[in-house]
C-alpha positions in Angstrom: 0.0 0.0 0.0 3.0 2.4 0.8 4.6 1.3 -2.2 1.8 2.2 -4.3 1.0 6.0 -2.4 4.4 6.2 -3.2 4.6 5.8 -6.8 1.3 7.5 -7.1 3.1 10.8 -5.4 6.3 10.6 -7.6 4.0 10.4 -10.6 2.0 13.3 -9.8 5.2 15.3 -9.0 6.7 14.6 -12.4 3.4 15.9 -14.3 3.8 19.1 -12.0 7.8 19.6 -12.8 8.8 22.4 -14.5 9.1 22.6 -18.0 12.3 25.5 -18.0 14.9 22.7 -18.6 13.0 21.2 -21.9 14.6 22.5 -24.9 12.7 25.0 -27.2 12.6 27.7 -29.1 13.0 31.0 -27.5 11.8 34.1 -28.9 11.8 37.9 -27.5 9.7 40.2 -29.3 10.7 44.1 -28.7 8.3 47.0 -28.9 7.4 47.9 -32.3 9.0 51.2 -34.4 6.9 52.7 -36.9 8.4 54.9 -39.8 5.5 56.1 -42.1 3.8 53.4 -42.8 5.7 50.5 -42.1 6.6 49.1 -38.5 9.3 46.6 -38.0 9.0 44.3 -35.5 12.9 43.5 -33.9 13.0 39.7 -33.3 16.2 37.8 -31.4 15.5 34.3 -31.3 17.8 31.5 -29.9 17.8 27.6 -30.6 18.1 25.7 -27.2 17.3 22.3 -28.7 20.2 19.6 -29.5 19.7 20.0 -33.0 19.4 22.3 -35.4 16.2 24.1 -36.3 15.8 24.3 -40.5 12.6 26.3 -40.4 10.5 28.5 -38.3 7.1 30.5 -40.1 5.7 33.5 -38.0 2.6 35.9 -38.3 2.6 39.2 -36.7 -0.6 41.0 -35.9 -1.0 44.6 -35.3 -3.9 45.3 -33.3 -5.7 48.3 -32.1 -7.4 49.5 -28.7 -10.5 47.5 -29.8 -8.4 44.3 -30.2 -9.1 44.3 -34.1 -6.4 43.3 -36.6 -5.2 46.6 -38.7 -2.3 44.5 -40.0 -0.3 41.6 -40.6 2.0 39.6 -42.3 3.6 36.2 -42.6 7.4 35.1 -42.8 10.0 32.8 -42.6 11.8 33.6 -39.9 14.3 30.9 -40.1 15.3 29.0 -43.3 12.2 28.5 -45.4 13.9 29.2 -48.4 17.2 29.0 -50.2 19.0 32.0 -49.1 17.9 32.0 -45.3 19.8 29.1 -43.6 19.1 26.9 -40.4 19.4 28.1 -36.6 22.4 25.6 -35.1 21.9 24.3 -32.0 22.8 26.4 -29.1 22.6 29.4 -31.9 20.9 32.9 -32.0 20.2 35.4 -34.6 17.5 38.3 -35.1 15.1 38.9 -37.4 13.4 42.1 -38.5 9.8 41.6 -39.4 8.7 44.2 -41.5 4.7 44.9 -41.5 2.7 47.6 -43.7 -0.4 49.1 -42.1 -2.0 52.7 -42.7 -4.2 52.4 -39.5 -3.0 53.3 -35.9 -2.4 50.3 -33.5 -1.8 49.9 -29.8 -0.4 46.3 -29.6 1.3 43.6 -31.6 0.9 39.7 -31.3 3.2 37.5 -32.4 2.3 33.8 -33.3 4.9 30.7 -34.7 2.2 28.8 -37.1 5.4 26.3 -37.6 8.8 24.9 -36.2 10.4 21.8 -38.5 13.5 20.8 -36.8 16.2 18.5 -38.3 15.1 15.7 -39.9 11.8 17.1 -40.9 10.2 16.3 -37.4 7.8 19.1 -36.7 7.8 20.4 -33.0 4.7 20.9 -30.8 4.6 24.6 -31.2 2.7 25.2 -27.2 5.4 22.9 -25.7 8.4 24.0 -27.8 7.8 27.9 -28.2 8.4 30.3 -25.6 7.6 34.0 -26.5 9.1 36.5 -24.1 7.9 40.2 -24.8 10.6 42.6 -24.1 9.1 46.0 -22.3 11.7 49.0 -22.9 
């Protein structure tokens, strides 16, 4: 019976454990700069998985105070294409996202619609993205 309160316990621990040793993805957004009418969107990401990462796709919204989308766009962020290679393992870079939008907004959102890893495995974007906001 002790045994199996035991194992029960240890079970129920490891479910509650911390997830800030898993590997992932780790992306920090900065605040937004606007010239005319184009906003880019500074993006510093870093690779903490063991392998490489050979793509990652992004959208950015740009919201206003009413929570409606006055803009957006969609990119590669890593690799994707030809000219824009892989993120190494241990690796960072940055990424400029670049959005066009003739309406005033308040907020952005960013979202990763897809992370393919070596090999072609495709990660579990809500356990393998982590997207840190940074407030200036």
């Amino acid at each position: 019976m002790k045994n199996s309160i035991l194992l029960a316990c240890t079970a129920i621990a490891l479910l509650f454990q911390p997830r800030s040793s898993q590997a992932s993805l780790v992306l920090k957004v900065n605040e937004p700069k606007t010239y005319g009418l184009k906003t880019i969107v500074k993006m510093d990401l870093q690779n903490t998985f063991p392998n490489k990462i050979d793509s990652v796709r992004a959208v950015v919204f740009l919201l206003d105070d009413n929570g409606k989308v006055v803009g957006q766009e969609t990119r590669w962020i890593v690799g994707g294409t030809k000219d824009r290679p892989p993120l190494a393992p241990n690796a960072q870079t940055t990424f400029h996202f670049v959005i066009q939008s003739n309406k005033p907004f308040t907020k952005t959102k960013v979202t990763v619609t897809r992370l393919v890893l070596e090999g072609g495995k495709v990660a579990d974007l809500n356990r393998d993205v982590q997207i840190e906001t940074v407030a200036k």
